[in-house]
N, CA, C and O atoms as a printed pandas DataFrame, in Angstrom:
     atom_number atom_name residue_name chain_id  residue_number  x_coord  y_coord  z_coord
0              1         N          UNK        A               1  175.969   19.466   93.679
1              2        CA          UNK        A               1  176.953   18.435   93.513
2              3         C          UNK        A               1  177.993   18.912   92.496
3              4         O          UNK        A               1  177.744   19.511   91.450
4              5         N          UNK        A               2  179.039   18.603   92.899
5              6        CA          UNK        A               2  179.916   18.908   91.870
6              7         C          UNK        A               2  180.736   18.027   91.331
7              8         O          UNK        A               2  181.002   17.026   91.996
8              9         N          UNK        A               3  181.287   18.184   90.090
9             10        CA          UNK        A               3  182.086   17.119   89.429
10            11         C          UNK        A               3  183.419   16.468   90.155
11            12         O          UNK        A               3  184.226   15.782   89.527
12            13         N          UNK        A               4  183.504   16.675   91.114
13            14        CA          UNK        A               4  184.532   15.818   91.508
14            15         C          UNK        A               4  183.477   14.879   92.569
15            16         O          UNK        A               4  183.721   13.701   92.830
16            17         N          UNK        A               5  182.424   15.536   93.049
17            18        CA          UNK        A               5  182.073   14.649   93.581
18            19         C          UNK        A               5  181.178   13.511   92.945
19            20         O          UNK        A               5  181.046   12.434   93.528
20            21         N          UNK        A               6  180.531   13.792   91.665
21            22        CA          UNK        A               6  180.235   12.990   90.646
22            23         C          UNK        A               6  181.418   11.836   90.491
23            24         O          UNK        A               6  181.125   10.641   90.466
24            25         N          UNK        A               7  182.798   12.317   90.387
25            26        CA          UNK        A               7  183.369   11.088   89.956
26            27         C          UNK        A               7  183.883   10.344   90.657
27            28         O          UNK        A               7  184.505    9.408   90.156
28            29         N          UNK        A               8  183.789   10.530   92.422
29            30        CA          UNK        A               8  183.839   10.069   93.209
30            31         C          UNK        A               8  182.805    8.757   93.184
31            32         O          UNK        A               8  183.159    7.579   93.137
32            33         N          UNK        A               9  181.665    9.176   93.220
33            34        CA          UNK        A               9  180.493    8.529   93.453
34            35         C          UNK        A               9  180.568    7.191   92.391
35            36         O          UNK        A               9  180.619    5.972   92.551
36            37         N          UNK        A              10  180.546    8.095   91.242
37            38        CA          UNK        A              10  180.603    7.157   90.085
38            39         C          UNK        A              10  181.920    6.034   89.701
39            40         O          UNK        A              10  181.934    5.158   88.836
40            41         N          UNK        A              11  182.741    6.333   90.457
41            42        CA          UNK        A              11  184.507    5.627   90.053
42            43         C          UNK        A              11  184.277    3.979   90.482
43            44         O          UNK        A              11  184.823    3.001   89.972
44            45         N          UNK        A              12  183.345    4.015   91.521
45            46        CA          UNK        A              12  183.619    2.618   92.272
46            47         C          UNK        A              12  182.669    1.165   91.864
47            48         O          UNK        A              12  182.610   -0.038   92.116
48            49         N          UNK        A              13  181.686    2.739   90.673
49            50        CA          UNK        A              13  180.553    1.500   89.464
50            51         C          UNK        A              13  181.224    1.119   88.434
51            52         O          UNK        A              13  180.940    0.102   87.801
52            53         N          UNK        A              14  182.468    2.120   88.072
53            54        CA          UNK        A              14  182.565    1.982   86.713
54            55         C          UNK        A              14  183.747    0.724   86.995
55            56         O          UNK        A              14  183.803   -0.174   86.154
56            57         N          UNK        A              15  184.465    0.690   87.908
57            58        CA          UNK        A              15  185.524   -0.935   88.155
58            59         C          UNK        A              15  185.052   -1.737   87.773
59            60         O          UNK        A              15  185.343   -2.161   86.655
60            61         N          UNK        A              16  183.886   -2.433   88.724
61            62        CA          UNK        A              16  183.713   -3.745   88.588
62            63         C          UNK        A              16  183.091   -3.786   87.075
63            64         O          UNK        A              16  183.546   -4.726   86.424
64            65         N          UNK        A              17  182.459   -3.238   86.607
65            66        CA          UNK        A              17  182.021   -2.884   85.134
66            67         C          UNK        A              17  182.661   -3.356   84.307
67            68         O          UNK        A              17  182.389   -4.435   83.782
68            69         N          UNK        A              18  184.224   -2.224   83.848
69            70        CA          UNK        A              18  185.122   -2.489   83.058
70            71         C          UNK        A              18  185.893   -4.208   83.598
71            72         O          UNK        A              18  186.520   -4.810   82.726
72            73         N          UNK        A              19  185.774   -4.860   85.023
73            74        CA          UNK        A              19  186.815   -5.883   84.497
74            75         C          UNK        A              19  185.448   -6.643   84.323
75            76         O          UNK        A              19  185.307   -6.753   83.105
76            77         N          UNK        A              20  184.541   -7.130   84.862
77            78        CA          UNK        A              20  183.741   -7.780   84.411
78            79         C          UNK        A              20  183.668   -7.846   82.681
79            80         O          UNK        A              20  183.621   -8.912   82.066
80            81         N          UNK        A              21  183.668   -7.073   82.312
81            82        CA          UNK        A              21  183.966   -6.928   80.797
82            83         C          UNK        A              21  184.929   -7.408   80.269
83            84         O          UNK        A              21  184.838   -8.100   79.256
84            85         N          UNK        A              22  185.879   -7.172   80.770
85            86        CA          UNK        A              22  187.286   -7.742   80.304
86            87         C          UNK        A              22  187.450   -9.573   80.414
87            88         O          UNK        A              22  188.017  -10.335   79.631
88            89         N          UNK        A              23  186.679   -9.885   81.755
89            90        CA          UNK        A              23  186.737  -11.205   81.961
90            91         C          UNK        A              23  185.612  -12.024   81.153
91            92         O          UNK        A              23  185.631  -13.255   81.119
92            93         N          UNK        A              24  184.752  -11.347   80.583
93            94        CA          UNK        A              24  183.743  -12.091   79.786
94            95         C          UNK        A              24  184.352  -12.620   79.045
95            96         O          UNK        A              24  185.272  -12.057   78.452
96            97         N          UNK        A              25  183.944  -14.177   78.802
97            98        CA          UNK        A              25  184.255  -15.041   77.766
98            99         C          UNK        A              25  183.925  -14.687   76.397
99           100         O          UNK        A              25  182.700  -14.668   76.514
100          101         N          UNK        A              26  184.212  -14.306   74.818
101          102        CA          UNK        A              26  184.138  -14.183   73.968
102          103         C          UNK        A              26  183.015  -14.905   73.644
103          104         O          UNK        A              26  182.837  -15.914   74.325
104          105         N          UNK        A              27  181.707  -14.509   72.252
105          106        CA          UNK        A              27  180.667  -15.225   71.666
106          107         C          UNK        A              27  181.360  -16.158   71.350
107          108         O          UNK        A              27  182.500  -16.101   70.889
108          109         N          UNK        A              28  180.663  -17.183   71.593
109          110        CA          UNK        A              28  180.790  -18.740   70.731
110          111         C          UNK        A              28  182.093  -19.454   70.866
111          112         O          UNK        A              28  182.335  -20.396   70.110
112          113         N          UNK        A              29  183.435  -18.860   72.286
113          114        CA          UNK        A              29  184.672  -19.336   72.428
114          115         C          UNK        A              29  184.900  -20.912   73.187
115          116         O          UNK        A              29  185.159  -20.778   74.383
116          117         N          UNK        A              30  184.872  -21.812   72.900
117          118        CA          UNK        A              30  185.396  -22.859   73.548
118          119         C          UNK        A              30  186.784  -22.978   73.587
119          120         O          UNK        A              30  187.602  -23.009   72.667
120          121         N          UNK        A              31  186.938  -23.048   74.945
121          122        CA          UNK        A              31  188.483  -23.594   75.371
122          123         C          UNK        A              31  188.943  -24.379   74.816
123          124         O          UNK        A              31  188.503  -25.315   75.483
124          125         N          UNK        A              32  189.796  -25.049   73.721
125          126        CA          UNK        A              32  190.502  -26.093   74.067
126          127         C          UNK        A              32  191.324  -26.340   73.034
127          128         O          UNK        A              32  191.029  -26.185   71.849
128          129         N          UNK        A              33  192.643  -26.830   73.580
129          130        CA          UNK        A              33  193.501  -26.986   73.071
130          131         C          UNK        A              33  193.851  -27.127   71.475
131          132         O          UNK        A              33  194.619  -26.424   70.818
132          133         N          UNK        A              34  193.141  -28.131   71.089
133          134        CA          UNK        A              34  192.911  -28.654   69.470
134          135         C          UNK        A              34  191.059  -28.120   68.810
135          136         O          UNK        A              34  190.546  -29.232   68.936
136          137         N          UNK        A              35  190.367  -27.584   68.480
137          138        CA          UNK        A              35  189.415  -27.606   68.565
138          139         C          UNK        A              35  188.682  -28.561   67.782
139          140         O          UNK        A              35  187.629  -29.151   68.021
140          141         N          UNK        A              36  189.597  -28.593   66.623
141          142        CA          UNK        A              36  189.058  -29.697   65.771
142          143         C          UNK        A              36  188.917  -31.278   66.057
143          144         O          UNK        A              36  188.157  -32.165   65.669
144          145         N          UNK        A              37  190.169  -31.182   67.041
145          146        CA          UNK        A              37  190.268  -32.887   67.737
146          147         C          UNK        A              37  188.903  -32.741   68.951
147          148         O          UNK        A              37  188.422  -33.824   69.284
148          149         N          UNK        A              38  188.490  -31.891   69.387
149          150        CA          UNK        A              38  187.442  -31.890   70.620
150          151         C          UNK        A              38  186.271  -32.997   70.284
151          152         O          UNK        A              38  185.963  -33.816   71.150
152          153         N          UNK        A              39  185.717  -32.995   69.173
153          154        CA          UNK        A              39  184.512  -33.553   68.374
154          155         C          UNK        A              39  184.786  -35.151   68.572
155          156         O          UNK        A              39  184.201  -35.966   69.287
156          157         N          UNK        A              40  185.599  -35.261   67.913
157          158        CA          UNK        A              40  185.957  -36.741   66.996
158          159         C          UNK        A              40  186.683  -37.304   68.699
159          160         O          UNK        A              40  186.466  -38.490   68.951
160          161         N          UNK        A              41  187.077  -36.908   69.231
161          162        CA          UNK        A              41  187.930  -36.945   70.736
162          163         C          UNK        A              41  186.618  -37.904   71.458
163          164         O          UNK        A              41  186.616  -39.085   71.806
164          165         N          UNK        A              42  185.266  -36.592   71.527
165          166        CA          UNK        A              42  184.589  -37.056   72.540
166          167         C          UNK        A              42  183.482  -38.231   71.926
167          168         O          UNK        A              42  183.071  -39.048   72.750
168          169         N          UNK        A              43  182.971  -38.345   70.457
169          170        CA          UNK        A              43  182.703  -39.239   70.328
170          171         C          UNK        A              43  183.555  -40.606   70.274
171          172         O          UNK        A              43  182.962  -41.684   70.290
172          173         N          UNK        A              44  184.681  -40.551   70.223
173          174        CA          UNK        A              44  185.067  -41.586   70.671
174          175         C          UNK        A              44  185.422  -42.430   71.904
175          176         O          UNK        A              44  185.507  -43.626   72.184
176          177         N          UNK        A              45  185.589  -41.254   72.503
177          178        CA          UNK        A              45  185.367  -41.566   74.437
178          179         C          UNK        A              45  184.202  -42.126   74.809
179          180         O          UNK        A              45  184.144  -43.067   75.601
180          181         N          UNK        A              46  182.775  -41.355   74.030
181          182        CA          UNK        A              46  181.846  -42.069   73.861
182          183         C          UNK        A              46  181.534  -43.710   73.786
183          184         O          UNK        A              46  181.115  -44.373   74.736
184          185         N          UNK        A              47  181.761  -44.103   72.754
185          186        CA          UNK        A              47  181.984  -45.663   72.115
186          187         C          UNK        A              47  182.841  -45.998   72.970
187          188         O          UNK        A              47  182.080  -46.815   73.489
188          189         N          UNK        A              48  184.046  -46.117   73.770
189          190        CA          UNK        A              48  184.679  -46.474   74.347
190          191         C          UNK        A              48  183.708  -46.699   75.955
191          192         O          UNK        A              48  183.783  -47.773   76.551
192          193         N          UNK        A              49  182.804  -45.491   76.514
193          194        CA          UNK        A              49  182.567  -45.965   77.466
194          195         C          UNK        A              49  181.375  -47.280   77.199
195          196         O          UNK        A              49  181.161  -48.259   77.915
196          197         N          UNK        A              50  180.813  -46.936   76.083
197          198        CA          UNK        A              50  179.367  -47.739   75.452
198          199         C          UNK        A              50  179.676  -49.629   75.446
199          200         O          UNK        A              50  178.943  -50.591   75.680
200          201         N          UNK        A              51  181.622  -49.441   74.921
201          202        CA          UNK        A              51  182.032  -51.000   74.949
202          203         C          UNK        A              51  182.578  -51.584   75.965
203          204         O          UNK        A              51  182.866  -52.776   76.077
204          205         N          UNK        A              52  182.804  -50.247   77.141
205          206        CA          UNK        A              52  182.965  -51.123   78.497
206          207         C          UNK        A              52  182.040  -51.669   79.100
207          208         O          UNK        A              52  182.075  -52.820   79.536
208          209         N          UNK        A              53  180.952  -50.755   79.200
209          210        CA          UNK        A              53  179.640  -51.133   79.354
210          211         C          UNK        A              53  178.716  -52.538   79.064
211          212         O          UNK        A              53  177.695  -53.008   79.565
212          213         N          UNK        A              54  179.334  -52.808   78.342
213          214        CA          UNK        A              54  178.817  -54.015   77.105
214          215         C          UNK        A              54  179.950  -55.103   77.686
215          216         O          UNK        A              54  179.664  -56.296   77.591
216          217         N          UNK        A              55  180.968  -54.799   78.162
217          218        CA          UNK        A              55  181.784  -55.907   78.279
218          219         C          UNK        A              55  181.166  -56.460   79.970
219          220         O          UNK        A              55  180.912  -57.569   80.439
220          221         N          UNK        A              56  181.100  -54.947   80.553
221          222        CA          UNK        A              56  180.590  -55.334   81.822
222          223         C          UNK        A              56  179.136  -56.403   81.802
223          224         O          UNK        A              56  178.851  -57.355   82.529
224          225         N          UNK        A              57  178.554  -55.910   80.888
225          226        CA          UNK        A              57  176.962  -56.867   80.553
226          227         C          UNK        A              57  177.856  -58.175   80.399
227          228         O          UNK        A              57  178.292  -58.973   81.228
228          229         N          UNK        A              58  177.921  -58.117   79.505
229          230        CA          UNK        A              58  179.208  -60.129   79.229
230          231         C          UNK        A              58  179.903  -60.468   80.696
231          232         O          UNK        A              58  179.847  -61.590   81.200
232          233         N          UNK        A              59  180.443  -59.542   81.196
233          234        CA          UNK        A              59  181.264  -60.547   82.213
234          235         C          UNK        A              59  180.062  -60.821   83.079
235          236         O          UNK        A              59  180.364  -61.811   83.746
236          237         N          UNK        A              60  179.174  -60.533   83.309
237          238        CA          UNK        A              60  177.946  -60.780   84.359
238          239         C          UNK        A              60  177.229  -62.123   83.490
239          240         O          UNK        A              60  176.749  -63.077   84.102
240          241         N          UNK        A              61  177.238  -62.038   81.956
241          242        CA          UNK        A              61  176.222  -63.344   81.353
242          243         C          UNK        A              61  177.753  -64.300   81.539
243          244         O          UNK        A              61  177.355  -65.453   81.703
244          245         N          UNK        A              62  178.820  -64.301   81.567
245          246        CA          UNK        A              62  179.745  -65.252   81.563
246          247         C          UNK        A              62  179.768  -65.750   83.024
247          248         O          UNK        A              62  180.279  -66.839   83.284
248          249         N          UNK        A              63  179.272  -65.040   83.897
249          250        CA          UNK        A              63  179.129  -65.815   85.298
250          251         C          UNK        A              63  178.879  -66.624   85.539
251          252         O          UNK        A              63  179.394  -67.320   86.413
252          253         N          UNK        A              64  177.644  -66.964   84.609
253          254        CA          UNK        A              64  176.562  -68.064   84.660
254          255         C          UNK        A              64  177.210  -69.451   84.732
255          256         O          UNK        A              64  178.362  -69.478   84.298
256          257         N          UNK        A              65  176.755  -70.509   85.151
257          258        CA          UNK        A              65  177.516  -71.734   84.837
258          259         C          UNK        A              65  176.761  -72.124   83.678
259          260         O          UNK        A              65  177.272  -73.120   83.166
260          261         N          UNK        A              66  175.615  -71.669   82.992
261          262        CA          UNK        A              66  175.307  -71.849   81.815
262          263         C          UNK        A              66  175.234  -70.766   80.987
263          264         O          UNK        A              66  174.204  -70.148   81.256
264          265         N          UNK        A              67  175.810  -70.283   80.162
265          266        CA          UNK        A              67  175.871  -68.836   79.867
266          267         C          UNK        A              67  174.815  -68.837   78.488
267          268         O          UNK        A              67  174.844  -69.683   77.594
268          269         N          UNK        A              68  173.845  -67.614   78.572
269          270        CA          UNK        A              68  173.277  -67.304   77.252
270          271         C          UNK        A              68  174.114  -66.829   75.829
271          272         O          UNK        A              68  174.349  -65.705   75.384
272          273         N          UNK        A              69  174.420  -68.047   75.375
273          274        CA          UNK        A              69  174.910  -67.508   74.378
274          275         C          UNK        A              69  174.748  -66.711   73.136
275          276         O          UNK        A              69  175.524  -66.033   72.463
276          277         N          UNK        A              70  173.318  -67.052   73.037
277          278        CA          UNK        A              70  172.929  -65.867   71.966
278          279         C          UNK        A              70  172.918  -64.307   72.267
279          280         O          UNK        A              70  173.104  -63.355   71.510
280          281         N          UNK        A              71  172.682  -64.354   73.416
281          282        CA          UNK        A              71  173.064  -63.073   74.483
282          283         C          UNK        A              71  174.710  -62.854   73.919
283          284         O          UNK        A              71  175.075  -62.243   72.915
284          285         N          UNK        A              72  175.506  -63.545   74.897
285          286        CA          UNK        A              72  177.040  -63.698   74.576
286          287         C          UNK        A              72  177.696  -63.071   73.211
287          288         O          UNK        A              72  178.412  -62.078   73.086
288          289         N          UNK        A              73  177.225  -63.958   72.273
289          290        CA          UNK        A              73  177.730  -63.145   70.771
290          291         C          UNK        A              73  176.557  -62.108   70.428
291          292         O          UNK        A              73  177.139  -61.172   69.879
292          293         N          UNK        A              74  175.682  -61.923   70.465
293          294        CA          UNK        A              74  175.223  -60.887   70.291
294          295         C          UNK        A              74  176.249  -59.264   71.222
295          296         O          UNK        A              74  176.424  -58.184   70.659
296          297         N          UNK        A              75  176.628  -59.524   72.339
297          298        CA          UNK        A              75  177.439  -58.385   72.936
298          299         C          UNK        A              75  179.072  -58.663   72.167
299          300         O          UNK        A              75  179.816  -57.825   71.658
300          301         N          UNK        A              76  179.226  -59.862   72.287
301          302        CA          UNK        A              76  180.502  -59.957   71.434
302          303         C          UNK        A              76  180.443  -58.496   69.862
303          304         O          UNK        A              76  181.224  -57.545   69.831
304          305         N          UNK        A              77  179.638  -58.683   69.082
305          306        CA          UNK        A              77  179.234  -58.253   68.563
306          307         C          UNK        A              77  179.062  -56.823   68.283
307          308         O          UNK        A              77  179.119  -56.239   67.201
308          309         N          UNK        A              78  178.783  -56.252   69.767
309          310        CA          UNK        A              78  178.627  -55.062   69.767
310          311         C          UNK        A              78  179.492  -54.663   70.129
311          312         O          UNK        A              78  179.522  -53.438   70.006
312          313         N          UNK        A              79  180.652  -55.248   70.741
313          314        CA          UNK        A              79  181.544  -54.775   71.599
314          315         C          UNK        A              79  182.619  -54.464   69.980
315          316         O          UNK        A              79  182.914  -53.324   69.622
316          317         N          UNK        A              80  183.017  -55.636   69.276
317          318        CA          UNK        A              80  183.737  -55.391   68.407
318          319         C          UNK        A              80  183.335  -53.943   67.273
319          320         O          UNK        A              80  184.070  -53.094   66.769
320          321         N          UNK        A              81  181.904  -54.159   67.196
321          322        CA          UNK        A              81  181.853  -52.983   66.249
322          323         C          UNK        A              81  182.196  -51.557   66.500
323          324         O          UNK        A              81  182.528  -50.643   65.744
324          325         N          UNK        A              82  181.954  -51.667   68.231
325          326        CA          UNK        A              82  182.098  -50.424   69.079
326          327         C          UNK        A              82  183.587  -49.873   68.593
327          328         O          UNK        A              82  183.961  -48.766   68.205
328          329         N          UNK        A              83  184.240  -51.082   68.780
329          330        CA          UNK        A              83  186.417  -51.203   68.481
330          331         C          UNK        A              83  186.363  -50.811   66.811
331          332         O          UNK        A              83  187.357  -50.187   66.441
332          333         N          UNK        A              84  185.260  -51.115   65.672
333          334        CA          UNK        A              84  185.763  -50.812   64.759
334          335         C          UNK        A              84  185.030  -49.255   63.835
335          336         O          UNK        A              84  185.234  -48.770   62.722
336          337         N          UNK        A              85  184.122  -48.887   65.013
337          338        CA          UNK        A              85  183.641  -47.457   64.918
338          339         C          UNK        A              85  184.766  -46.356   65.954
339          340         O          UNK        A              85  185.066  -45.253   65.498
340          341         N          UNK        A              86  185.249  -46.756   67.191
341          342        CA          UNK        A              86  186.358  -45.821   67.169
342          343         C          UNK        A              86  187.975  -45.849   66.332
343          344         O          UNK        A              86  188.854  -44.988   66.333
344          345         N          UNK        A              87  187.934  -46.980   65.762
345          346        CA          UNK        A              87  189.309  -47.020   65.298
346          347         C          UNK        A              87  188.988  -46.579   63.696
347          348         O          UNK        A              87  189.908  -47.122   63.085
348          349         N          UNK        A              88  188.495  -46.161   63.114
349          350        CA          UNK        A              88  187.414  -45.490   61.587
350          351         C          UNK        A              88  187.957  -44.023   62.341
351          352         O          UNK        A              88  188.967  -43.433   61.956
352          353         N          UNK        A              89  187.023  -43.518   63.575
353          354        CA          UNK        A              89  187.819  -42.029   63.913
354          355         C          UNK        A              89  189.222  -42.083   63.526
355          356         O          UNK        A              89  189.836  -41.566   62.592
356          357         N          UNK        A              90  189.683  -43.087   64.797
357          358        CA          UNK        A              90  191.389  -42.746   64.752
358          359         C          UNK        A              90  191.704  -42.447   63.510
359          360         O          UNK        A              90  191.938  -41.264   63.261
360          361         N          UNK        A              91  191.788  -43.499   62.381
361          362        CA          UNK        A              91  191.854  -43.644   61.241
362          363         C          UNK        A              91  191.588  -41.947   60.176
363          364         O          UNK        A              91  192.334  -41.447   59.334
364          365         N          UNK        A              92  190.523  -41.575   60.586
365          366        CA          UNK        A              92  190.398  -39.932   60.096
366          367         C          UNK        A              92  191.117  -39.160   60.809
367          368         O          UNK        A              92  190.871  -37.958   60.717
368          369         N          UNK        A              93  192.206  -39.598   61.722
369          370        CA          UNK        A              93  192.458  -38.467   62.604
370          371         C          UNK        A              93  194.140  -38.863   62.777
371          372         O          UNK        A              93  194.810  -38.486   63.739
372          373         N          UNK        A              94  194.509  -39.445   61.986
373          374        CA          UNK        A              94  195.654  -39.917   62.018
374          375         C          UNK        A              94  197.149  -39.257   62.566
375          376         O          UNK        A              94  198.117  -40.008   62.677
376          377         N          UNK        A              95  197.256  -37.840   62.888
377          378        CA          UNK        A              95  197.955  -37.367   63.865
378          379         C          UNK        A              95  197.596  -37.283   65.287
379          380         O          UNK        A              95  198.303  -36.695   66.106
380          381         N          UNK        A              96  196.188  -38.040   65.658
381          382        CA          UNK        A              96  195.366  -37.586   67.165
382          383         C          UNK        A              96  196.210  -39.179   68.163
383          384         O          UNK        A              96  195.401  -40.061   68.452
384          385         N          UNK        A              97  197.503  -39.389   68.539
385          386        CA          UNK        A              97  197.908  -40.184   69.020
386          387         C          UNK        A              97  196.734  -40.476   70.633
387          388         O          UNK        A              97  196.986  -41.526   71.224
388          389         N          UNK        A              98  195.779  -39.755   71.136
389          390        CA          UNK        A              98  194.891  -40.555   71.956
390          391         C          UNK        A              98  194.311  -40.721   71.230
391          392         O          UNK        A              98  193.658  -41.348   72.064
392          393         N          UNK        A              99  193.588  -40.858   70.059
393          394        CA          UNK        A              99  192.524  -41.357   69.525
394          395         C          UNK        A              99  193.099  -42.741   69.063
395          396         O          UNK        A              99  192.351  -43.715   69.146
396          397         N          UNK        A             100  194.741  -42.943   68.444
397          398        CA          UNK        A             100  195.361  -44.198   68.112
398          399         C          UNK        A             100  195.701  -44.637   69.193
399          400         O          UNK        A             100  196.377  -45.655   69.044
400          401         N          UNK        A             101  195.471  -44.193   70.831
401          402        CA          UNK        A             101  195.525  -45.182   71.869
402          403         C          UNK        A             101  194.314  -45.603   72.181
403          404         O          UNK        A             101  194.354  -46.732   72.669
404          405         N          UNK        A             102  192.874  -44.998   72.069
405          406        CA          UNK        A             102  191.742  -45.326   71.996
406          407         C          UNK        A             102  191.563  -46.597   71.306
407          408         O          UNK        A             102  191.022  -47.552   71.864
408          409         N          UNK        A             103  192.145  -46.656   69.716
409          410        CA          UNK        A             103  191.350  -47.302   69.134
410          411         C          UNK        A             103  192.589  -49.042   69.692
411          412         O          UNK        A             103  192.362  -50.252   69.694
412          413         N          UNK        A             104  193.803  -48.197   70.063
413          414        CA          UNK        A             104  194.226  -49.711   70.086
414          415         C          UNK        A             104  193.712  -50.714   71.500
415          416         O          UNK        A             104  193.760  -51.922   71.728
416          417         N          UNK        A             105  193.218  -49.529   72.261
417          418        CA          UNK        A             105  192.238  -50.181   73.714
418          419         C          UNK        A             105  191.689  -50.508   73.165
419          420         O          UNK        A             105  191.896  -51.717   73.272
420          421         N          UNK        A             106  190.495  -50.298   72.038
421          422        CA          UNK        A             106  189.148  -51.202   71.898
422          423         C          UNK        A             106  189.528  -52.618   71.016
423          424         O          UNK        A             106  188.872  -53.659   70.999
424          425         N          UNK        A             107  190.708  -52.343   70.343
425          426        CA          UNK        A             107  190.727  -53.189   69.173
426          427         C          UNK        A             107  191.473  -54.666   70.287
427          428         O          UNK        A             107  191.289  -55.850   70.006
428          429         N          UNK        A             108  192.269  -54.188   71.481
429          430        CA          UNK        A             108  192.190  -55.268   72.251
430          431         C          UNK        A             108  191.380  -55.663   73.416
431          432         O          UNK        A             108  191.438  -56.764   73.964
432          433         N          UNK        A             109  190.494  -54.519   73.807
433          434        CA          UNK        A             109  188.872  -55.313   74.661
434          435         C          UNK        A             109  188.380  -56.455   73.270
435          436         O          UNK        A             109  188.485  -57.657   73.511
436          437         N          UNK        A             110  187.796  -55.973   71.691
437          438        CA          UNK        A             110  187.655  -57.048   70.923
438          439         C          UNK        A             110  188.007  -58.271   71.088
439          440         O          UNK        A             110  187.360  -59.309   71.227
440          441         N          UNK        A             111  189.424  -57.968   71.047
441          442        CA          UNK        A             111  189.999  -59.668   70.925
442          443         C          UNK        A             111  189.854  -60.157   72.517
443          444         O          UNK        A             111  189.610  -61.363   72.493
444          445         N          UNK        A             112  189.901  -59.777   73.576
445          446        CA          UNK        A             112  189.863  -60.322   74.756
446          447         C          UNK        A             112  188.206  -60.755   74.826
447          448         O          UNK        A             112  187.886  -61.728   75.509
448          449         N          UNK        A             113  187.276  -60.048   74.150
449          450        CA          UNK        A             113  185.646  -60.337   74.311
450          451         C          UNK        A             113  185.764  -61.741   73.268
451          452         O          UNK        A             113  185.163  -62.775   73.558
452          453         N          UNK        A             114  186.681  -61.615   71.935
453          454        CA          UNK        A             114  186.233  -62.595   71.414
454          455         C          UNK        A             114  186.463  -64.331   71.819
455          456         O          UNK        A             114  185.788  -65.315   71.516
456          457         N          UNK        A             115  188.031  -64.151   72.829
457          458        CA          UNK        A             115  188.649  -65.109   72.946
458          459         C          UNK        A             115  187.686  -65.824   74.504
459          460         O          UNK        A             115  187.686  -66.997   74.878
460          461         N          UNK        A             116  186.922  -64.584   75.165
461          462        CA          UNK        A             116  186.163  -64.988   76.104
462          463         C          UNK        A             116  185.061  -65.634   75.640
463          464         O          UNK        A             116  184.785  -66.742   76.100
464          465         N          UNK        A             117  184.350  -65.100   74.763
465          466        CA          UNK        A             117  182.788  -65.708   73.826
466          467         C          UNK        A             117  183.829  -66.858   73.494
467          468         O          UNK        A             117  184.137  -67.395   74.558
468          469         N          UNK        A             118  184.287  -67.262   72.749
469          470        CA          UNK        A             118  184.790  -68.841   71.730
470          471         C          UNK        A             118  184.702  -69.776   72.894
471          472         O          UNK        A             118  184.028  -70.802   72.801
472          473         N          UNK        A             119  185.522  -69.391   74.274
473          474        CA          UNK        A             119  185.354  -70.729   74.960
474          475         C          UNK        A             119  184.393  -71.180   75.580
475          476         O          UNK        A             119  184.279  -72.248   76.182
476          477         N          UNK        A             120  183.474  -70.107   75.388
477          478        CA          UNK        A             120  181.765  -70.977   76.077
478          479         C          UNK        A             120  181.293  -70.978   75.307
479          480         O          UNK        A             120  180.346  -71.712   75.591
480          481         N          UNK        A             121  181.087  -70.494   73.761
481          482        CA          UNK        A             121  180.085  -70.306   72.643
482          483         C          UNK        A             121  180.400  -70.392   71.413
483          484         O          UNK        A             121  181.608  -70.300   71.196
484          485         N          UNK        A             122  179.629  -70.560   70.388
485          486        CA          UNK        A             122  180.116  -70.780   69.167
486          487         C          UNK        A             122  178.956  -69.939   68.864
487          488         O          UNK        A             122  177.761  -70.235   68.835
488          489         N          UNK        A             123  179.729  -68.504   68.580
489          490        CA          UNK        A             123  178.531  -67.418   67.565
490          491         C          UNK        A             123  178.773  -67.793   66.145
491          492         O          UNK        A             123  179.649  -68.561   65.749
492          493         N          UNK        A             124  177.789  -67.086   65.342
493          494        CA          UNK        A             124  177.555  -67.806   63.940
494          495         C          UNK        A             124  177.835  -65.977   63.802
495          496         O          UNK        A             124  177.358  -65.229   64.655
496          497         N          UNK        A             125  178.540  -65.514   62.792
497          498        CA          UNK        A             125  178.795  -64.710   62.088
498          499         C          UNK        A             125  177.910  -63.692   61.692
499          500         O          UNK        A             125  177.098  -64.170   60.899
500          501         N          UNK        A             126  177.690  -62.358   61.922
501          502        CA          UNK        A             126  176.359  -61.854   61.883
502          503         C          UNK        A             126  176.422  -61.960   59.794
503          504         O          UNK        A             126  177.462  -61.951   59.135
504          505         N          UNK        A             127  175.309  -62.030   59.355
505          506        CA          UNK        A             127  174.735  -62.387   57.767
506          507         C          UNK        A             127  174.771  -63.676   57.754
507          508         O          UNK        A             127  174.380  -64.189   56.705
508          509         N          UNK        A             128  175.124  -64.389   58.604
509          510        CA          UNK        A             128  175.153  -66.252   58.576
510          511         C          UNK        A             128  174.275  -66.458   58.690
511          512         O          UNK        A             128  173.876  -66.083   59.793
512          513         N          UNK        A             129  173.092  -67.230   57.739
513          514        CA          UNK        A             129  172.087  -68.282   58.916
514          515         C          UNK        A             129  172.668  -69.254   59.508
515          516         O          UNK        A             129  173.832  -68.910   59.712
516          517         N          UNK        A             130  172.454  -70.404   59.936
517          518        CA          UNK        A             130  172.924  -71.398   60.549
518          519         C          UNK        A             130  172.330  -73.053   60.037
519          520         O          UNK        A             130  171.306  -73.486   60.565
520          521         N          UNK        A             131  172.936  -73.727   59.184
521          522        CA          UNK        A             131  172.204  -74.731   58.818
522          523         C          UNK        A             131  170.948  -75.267   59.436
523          524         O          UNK        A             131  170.384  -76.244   58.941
């Protein structure tokens, strides 16, 4: 065998080799745009899907022609805190304009959950007992 025919043989391993190499993704590289906004981004997408979720539970107990209300403000409840744990992100993230459209979606699901709970229920304030 001779060296040209060596590098014959060998030319058509060493391609896919070198780009495969080239196309490998870097250790530890995530794509994306902001990396620091990625985090705080997706936990808040998080909470956002957690308080639709919760609203969807309410509009199903508001069906009722008698609605559970301790049920009722209890999701009231969760729904608002959900609005005031992503808008705390926004709040740390104060150039992330989706995270200040995030938080202003939840902060008005809140008021639309609360104005829905008041007209069938009267929740007592969570740390309230109730005479």
């Amino acid at each position: 065998m001779t060296t040209g025919t060596i590098r014959i043989i060998f030319f058509p391993l060493v391609i896919p080799v070198l780009l495969a190499g080239c196309a490998a993704p870097k250790a530890g590289h995530v794509p994306s745009a902001d990396p620091a906004a990625t985090g705080p981004r997706r936990e808040a997408a998080r909470l956002q899907t957690a308080q639709r979720e919760a609203e969807a539970r309410l509009d199903e107990l508001q069906a009722d022609a008698a609605p559970d209300c301790p049920r009722a403000c209890e999701l009231q409840g969760v729904i608002c805190d959900l609005s005031r744990r992503i808008c705390l992100i926004a709040d740390r993230h104060r150039d992330d304009q989706e995270l200040r459209g995030r938080c202003q979606d939840a902060t008005r699901r809140c008021q639309r959950t609360n104005d829905k709970v008041s007209a069938r229920c009267t929740c007592t304030p969570p740390g309230v007992t109730s005479p």
